[in-house]
C-alpha positions as CSV (number, residue, x, y, z in Angstrom):
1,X,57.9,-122.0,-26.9
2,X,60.8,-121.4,-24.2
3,X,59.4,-122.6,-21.6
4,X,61.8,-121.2,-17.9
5,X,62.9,-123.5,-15.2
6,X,64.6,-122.7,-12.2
7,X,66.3,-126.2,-12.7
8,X,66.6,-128.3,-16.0
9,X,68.3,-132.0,-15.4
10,X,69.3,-133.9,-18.6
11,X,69.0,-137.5,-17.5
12,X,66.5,-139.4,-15.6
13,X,68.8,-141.6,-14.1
14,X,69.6,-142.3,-10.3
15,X,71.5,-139.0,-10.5
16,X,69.3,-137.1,-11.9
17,X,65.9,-138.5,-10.1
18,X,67.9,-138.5,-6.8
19,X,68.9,-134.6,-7.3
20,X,65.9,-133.3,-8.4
21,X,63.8,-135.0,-5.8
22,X,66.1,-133.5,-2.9
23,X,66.5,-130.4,-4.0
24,X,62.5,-129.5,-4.7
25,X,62.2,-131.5,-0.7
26,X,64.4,-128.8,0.5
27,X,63.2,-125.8,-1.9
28,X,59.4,-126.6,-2.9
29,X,59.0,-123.2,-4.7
30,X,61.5,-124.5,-7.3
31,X,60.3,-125.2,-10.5
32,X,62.3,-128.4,-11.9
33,X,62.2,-130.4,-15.0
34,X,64.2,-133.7,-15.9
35,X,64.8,-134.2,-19.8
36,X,65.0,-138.2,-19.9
37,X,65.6,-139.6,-23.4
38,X,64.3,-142.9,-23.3
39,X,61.0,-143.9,-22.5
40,X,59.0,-144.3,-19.1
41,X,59.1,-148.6,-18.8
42,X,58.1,-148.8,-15.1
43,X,54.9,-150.5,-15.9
44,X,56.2,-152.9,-18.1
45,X,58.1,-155.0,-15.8
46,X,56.7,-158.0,-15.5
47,X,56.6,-158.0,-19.3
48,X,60.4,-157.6,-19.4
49,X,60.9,-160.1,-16.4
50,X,58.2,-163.0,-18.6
51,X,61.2,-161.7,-22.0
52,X,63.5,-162.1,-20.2
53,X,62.5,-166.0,-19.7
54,X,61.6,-166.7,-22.7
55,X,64.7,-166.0,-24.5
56,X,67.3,-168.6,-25.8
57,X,70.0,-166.4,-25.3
58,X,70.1,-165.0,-21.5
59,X,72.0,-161.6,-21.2
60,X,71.9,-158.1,-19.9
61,X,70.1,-157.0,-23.1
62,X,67.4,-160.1,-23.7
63,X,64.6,-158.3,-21.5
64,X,64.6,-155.1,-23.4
65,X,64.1,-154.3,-27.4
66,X,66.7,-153.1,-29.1
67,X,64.9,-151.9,-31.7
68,X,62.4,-149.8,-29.9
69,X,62.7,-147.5,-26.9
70,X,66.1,-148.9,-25.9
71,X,69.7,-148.2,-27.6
72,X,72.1,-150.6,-25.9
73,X,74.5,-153.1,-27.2
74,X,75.9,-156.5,-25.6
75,X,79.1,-157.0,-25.2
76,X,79.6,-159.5,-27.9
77,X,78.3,-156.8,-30.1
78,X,79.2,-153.1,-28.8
79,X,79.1,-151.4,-32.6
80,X,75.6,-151.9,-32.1
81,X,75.4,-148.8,-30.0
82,X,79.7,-147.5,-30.3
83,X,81.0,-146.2,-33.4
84,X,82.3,-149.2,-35.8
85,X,86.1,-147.6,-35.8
86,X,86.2,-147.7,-31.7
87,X,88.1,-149.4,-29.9
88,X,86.7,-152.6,-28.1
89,X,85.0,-150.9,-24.8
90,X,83.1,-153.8,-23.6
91,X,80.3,-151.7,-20.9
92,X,77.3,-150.7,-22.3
93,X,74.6,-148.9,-20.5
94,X,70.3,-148.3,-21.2
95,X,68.6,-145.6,-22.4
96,X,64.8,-145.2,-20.4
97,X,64.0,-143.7,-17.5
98,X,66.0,-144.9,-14.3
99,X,68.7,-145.3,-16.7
100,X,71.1,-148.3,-16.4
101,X,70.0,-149.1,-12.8
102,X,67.2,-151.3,-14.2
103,X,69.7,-153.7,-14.9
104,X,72.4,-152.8,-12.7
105,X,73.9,-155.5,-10.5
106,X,72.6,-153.5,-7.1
107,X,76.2,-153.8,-4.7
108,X,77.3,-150.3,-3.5
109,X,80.4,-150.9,-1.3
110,X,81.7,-147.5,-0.6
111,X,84.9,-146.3,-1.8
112,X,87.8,-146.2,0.8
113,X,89.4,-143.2,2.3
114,X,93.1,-144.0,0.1
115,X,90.7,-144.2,-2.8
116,X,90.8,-140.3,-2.5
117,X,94.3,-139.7,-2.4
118,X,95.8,-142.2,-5.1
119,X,98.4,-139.6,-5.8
120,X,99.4,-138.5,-2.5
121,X,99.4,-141.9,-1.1
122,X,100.9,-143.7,-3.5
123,X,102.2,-141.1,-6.3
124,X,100.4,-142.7,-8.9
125,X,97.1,-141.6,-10.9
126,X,95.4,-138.2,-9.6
127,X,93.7,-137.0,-6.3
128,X,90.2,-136.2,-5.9
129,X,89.3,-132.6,-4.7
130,X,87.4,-134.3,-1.8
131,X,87.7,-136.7,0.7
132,X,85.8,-140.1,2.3
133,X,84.9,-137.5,5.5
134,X,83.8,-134.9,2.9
135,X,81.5,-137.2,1.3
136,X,80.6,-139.7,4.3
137,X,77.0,-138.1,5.6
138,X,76.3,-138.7,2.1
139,X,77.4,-142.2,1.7
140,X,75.0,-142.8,4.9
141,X,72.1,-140.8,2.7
142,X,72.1,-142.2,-0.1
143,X,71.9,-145.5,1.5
144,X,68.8,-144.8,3.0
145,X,67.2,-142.9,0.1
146,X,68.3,-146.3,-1.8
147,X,67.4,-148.6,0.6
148,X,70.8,-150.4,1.2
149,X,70.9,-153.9,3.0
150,X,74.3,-154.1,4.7
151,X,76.3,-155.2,8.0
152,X,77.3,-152.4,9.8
153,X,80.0,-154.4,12.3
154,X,81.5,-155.4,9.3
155,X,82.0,-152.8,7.7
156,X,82.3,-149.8,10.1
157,X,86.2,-148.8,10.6
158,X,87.3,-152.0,8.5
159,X,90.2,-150.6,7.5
160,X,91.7,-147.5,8.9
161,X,89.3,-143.7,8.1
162,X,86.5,-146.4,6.7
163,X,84.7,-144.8,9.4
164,X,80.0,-145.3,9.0
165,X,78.4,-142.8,11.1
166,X,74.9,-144.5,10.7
167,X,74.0,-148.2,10.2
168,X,72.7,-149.7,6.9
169,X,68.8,-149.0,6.9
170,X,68.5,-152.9,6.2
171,X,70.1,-155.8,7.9
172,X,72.4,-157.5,5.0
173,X,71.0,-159.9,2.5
174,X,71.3,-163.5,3.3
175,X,74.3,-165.5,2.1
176,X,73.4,-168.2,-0.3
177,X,74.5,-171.9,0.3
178,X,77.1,-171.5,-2.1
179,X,78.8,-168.6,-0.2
180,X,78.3,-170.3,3.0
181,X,80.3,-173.3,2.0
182,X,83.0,-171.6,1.0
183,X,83.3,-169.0,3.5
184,X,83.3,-172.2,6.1
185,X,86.2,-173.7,3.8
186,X,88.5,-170.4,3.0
187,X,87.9,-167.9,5.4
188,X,90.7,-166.9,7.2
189,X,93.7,-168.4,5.1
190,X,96.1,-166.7,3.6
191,X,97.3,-165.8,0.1
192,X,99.3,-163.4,-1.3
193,X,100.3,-162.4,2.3
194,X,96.8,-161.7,2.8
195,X,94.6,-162.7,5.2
196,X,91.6,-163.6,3.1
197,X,88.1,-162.6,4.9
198,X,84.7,-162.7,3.3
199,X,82.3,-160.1,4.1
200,X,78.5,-159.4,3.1
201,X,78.6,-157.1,0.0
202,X,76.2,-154.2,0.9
203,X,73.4,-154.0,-2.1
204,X,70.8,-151.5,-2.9
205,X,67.8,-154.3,-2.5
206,X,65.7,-155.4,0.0
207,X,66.1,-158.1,2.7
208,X,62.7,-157.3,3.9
209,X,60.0,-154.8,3.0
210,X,60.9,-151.2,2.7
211,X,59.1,-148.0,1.7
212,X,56.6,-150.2,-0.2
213,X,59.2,-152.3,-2.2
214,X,59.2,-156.3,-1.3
215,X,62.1,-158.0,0.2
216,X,64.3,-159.7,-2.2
217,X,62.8,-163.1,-3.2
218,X,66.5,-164.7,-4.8
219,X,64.9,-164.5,-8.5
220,X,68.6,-164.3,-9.5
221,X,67.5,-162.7,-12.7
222,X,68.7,-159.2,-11.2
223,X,71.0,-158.7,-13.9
224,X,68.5,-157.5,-16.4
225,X,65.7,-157.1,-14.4
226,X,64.6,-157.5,-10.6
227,X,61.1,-158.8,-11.6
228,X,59.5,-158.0,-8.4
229,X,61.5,-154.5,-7.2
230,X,63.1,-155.2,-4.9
231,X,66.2,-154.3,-6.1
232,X,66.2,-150.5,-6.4
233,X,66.4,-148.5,-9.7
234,X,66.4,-145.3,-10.6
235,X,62.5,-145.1,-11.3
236,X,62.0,-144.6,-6.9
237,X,62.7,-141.3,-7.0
238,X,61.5,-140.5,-10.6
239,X,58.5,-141.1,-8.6
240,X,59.3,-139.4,-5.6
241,X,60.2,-136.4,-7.5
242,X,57.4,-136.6,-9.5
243,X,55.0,-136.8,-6.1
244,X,57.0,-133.4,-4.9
245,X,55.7,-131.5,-8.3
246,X,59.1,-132.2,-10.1
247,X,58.2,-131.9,-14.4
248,X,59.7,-135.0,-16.5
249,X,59.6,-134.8,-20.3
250,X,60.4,-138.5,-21.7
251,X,61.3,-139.2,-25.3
252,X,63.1,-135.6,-24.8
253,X,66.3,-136.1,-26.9
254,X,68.6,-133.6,-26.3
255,X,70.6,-131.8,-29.0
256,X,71.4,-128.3,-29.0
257,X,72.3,-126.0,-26.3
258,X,72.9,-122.5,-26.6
259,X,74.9,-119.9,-24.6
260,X,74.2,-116.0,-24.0
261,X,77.1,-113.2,-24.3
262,X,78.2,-114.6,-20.5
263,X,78.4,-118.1,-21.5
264,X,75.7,-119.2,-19.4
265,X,73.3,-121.9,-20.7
266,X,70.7,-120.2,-22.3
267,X,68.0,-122.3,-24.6
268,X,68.2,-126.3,-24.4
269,X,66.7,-127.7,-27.9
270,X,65.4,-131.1,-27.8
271,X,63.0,-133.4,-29.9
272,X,60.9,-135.8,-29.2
273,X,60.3,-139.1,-30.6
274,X,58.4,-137.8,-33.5
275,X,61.2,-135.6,-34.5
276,X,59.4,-132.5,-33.1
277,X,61.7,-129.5,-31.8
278,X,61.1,-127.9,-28.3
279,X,62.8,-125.6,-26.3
280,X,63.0,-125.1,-22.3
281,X,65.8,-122.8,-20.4
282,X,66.5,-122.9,-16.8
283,X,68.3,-120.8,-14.3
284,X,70.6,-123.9,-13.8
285,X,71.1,-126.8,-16.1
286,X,72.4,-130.0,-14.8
287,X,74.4,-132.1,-17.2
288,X,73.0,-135.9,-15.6
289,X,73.5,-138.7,-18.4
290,X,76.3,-141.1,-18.2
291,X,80.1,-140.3,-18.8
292,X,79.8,-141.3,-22.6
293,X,76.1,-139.4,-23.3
294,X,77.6,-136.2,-21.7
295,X,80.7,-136.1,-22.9
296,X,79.3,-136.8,-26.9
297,X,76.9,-133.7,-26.2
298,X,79.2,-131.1,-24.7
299,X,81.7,-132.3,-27.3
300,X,79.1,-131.9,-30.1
301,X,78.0,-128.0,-28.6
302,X,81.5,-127.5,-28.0
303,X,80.6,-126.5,-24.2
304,X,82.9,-126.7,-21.0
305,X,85.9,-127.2,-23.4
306,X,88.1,-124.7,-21.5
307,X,90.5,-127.6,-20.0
308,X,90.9,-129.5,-23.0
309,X,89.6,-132.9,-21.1
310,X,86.1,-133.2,-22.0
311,X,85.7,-136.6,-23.1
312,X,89.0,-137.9,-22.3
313,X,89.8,-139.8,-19.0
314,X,87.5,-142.7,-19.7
315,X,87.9,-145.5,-17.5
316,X,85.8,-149.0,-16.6
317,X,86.6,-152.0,-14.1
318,X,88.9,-154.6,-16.7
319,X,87.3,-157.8,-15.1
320,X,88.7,-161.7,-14.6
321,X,87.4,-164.7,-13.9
322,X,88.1,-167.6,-12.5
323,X,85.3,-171.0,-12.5
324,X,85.5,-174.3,-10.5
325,X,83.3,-177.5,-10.3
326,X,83.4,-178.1,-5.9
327,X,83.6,-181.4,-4.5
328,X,79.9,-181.1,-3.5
329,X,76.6,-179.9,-4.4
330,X,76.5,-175.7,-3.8
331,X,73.3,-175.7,-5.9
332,X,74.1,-172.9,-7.8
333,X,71.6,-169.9,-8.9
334,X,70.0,-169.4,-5.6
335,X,69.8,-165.7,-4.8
336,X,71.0,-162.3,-6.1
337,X,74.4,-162.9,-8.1
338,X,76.8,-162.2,-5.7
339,X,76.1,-161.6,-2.2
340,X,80.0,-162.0,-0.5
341,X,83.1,-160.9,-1.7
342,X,86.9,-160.4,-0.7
343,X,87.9,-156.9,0.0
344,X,91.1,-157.5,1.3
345,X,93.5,-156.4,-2.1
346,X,91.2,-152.9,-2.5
347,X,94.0,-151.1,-0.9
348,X,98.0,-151.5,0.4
349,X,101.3,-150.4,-0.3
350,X,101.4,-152.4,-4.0
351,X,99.1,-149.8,-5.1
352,X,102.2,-148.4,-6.3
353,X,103.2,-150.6,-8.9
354,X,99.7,-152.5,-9.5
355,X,95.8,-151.4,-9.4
356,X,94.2,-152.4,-6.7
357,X,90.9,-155.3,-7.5
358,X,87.8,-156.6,-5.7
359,X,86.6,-159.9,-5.9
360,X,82.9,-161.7,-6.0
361,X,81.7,-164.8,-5.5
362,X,79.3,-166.1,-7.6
363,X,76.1,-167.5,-7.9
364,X,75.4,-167.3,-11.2
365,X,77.5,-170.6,-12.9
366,X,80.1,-169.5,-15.4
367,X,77.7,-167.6,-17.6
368,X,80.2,-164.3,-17.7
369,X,83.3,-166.7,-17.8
370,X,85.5,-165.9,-21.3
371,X,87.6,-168.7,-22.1
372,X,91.1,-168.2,-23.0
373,X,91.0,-169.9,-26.4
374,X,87.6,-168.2,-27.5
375,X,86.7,-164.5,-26.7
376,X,82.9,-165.6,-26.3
377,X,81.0,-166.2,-23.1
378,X,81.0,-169.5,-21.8
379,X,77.4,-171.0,-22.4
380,X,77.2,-174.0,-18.9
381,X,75.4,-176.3,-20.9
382,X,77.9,-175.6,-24.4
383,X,80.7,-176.4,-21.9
384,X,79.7,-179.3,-20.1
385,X,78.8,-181.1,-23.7
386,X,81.9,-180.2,-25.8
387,X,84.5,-180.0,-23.2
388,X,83.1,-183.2,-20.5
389,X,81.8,-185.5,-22.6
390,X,83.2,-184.7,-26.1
391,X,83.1,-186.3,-29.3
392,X,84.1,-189.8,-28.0
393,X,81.9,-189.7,-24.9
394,X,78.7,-188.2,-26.3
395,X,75.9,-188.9,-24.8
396,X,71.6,-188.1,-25.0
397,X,69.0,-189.1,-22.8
398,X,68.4,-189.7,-18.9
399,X,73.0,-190.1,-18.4
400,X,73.3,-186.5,-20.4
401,X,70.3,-185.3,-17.6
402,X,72.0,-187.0,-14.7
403,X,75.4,-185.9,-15.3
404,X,75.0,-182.1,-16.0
405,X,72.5,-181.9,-12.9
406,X,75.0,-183.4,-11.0
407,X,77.9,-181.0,-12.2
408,X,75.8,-177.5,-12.4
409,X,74.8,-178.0,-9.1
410,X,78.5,-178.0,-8.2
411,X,80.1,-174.6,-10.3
412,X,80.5,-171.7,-8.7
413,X,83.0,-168.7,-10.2
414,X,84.9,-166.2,-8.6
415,X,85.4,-162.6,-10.7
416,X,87.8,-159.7,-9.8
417,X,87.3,-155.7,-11.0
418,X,90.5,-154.1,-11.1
419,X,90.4,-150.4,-11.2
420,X,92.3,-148.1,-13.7
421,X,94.4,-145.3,-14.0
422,X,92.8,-142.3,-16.1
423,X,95.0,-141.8,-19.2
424,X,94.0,-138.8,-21.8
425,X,94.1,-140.9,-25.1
426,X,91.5,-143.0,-23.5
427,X,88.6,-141.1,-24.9
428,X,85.2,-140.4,-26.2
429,X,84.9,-138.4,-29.4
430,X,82.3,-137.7,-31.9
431,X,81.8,-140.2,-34.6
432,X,80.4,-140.9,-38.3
433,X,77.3,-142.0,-38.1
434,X,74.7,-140.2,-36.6
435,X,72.4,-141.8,-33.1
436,X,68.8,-142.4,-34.7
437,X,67.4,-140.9,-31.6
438,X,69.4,-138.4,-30.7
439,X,70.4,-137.2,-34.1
440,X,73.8,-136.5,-32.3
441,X,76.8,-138.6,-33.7
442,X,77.9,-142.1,-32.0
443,X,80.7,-142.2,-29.5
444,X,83.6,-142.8,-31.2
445,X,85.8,-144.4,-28.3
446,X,89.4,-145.0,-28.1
447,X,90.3,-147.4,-25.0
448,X,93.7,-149.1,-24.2
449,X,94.1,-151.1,-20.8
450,X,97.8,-149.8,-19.4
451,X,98.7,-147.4,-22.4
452,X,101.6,-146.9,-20.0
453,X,103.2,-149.5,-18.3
454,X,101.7,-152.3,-16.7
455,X,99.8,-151.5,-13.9
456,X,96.1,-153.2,-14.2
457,X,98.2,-156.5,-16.0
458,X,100.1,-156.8,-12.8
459,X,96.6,-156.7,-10.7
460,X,95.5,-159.9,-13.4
461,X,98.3,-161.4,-12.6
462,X,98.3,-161.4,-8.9
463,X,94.2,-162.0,-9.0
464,X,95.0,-165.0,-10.8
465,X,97.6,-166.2,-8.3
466,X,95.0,-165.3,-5.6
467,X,92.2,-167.7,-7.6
468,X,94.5,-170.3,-8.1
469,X,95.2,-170.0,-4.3
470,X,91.5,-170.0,-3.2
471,X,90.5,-173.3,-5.6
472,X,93.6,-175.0,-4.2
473,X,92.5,-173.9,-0.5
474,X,88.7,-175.1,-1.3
475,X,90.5,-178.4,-2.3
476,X,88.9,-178.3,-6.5
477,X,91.5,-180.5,-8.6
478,X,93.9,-178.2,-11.4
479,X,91.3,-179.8,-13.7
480,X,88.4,-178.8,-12.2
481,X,89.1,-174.9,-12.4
482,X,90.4,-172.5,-14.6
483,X,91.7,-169.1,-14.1
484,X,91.7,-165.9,-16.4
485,X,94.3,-163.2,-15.5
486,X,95.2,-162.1,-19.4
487,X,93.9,-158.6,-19.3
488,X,93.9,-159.1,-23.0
489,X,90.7,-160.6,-23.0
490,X,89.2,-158.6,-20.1
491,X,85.5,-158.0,-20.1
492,X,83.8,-155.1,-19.3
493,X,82.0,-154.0,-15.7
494,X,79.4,-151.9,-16.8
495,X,81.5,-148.9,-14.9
496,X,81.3,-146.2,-17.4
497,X,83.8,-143.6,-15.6
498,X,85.9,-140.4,-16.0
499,X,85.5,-138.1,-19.4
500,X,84.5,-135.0,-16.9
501,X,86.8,-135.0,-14.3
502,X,86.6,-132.7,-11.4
503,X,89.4,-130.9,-9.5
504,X,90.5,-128.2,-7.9
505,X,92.0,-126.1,-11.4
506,X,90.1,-125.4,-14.0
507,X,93.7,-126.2,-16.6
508,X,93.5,-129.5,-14.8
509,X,89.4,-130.5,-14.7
510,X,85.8,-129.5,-16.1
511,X,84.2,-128.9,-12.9
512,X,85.2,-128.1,-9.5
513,X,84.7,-130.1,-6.7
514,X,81.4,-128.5,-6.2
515,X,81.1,-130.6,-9.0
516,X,80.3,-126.4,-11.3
517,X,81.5,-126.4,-15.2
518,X,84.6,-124.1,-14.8
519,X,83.7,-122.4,-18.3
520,X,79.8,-121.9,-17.9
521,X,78.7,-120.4,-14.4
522,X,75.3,-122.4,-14.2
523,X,76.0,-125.3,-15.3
524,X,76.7,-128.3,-13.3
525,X,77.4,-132.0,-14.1
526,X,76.5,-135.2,-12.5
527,X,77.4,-138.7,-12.8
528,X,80.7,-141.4,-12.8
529,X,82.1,-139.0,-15.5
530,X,83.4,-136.6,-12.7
531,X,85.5,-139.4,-10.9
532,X,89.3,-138.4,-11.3
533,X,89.8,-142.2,-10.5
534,X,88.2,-145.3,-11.2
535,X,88.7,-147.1,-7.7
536,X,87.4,-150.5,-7.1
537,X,83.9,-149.7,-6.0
538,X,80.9,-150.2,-7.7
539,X,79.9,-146.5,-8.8
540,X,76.5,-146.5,-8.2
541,X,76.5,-145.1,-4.1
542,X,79.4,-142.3,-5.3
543,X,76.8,-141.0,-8.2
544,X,74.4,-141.4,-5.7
545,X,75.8,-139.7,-2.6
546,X,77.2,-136.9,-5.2
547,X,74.1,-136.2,-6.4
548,X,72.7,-135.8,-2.7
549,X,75.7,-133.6,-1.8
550,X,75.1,-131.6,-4.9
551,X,71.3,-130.7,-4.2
552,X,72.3,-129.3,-0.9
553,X,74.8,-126.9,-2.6
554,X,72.2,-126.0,-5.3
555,X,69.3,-125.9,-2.2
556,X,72.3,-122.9,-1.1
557,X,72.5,-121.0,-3.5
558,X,69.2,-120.7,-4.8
559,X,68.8,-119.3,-1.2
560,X,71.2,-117.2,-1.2
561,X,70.5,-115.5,-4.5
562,X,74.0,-116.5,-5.8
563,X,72.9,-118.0,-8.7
């Protein structure tokens, strides 16, 4: 049976959760539904926090089953989830409810005024159709609906138009002792004729109790799970929306859409886990999943296709790394990840020639290091056997105990995102071999770093001079560090962007910057997959504050009858 909706959202993610539960605050008579493919985990997480634990191999994927509810891949093993003829796209994302937030890092820096204007600042890439004032009530919103822990001296005004016209909800998170010992020994100095200043990295967890969520208790296993909540995912407002009357359908696989004789969306089919087929319409249909799950299903129902560019613009963060052993004891793995970073190289004139990068310090040892020679992670323990002691120096017992205590306690890494121009041949198409959820085909993904020119190797190699520059300034011997800036090996930041990029044209984008599907009148699409740009933010706050922005434009027209 058809069942009508004022609003159907496909995608129970922070997007979807945050839109449907502002728009039914504002318009309670709406009816709403969210179609969420993956299954409702929220009361599983202490059982995913105690899998977590008990795996041998610790990584973003060891708290969830793969072979269940779950489709995701690691890093070291994309084709798990990609097409087997893609290229190498090293992000990955989750399919459940709350979406990739469960296992998100949780830092939501803002993206800067320039970030806007790439193109009419600097004459390279493509503006956005908005602007940081256009968008800044909702930065401060979505903070709040978050639950954002920040410094507000630090960051209002920090550079020029960076402008906060309300304070983080949260005072920031504390600094571990790692940070603090290097901020004592670096801040201030300056590298690449850059004064080099380390600031508190706003984060989307708690540094005390909010809205019934504890304060952040430095599990440092936030990346896959927060096992207490206090890091937030998208499950809040799932609930939230839920509580206003807002309808969620999980295991509600999305597959066919159909249009009437005025291309607006007409009947959504979908099937659930048992392979059952079901039907809802609504009077608008948001298009929430991330840039890669939208793009394969308007690809597959050949929808919004009248600019040519679905699917094409993808983009991620290309990361670096850089590891050191300190003179000292930093005791390592104490607290969230990362808590401090460097924002100093996120924007200037040599955004011309070279992308712009962000860097983070931290606190989780070298686990996400890639060594030069080997295209693997670095496992701490792997390292400090094979490459400090050797063949000649082996060594068991209470010396192998003793010495790797008394180095681990001294690593610390630094890593840099770098963001990337959108290029068209970097794209998502339909593949061979058809999703066994879904029943849609896999992502087939092409994805080249700098298919022209050599914009993001330029930002390795000046991210590598600055790392060399801040282990030299922190006093850690040439053999105590390593740096990688070959964007060859780069790994992947979990920033699934572009594919559904909005603009002001419809010959030049898929939606307009009312974020509207130029070839289907009510439908609308959500997520990182609109960003014309990649930036050097963390996504998460944009998708966020978009989302917020867009449920007051849908609140609009509902009222208005222009729907």
């Amino acid at each position: 049976m058809n069942t009508p909706f004022d609003i159907v959202i496909i995608g129970g993610g922070v997007a979807g959760s945050m839109l449907a539960y502002k728009v039914k605050k504002l318009a309670p008579e709406l009816k709403i539904l969210i179609l969420e493919a993956g299954r409702d985990r929220s009361k599983e997480r202490s059982e995913m926090a105690l899998a977590f634990a008990a795996s041998v191999v610790k990584s973003p994927i060891s708290a969830y089953d793969k072979n269940a509810d779950i489709l995701l891949a690691s890093p070291a093993d994309v084709h798990d989830y990609y097409d087997p003829s893609s290229d190498i796209f090293k992000s990955t994302y989750l399919r459940t409810g709350g979406g990739t937030t469960w296992h998100w890092l949780g830092n939501t820096p803002r993206h800067l005024p320039n970030d806007f204007k790439l193109f009419s600042k600097y004459n390279i890439g493509v503006d956005w159709p908005i602007e940081y004032s256009d968008l800044e009530k909702y930065y401060s919103e979505a903070e709040t609906e978050m639950g954002v822990s920040g410094n507000h001296e630090e960051w209002n005004n920090f550079i020029p138009g960076a402008f906060r016209s309300k304070e983080y909800p949260m005072p920031m998170i504390w600094p571990s002792y790692l940070e603090t010992v290097i901020k004592k020994n670096i801040d201030g100095a300056e590298i690449e004729k850059a004064k080099i200043t380390i600031r508190s990295t706003p984060q989307a967890r708690n540094s005390q109790p909010y809205e019934g969520r504890p304060p952040c208790a430095g599990n440092s296993s936030c990346v896959p799970i927060c096992p207490i909540g206090a890091k937030y995912d998208g499950m809040v407002h799932v609930r939230k929306a839920k509580a206003l009357g807002v309808e969620i359908f999980y295991e509600a696989a999305v597959q066919k859409i159909e249009t009437d004789l005025s291309d607006r969306l007409s009947t959504i089919h979908f099937f659930d886990w048992a392979h059952a087929e079901k039907t809802v319409s609504g009077s608008v249909v948001v298009l929430a999943a991330n840039a890669i799950e939208s793009s394969i299903l308007l690809l597959f129902n050949r929808l919004a296709g009248g600019s040519g560019l679905v699917g094409k613009n993808l983009m991620d963060h290309p990361q670096g790394y850089g590891v050191g052993i300190f003179k000292e004891p930093l005791f390592t793995f104490r607290g969230p990840p990362t808590t401090s970073g460097i924002d100093v190289f996120r924007d200037g004139e040599f955004r011309k020639d070279s992308a712009a990068f962000r860097i983070s310090i931290g606190n989780d040892g070298w686990s996400r290091f890639f060594r030069k020679d080997n295209p693997k992670k670095m496992d701490n323990l792997e390292f400090l056997i094979e490459e400090k002691f050797g063949d000649k120096d082996f060594v068991i017992g209470k010396k192998l105990k003793e010495t790797i205590a008394q180095t681990i306690t001294r690593i610390f890494r630094f890593s840099y995102s770098t963001e990337m121009l959108p290029h068209p041949d970097n794209q998502v198409q339909l593949g061979s071999i058809l999703d066994p959820i879904t029943k849609l085909p896999r992502p087939k993904l092409n994805f080249v770093i700098d298919r022209e020119g050599d914009y993001n190797k330029k930002a390795f190699q000046m991210a590598g001079r600055v790392l060399t520059g801040l282990f030299q300034g922190l006093q850690v011997p040439e053999k105590d560090f390593e740096v990688q800036n070959d964007p060859a090996i780069f790994s992947g930041a979990g920033h699934i962007m572009g594919t559904l990029r909005m603009g002001k044209e419809p010959k030049t984008s898929v939606v307009s910057e009312n974020l509207r599907s130029y070839d289907h009148s009510n439908l609308f699409i959500l997520g990182s997959g609109v960003f014309p740009t990649a930036c050097t933010a963390n996504p998460t706050l944009t998708i966020a504050a978009l989302a917020l922005r867009l449920a007051d434009h849908l609140q609009q027209l509902f009222k208005d009858r222009a729907i």
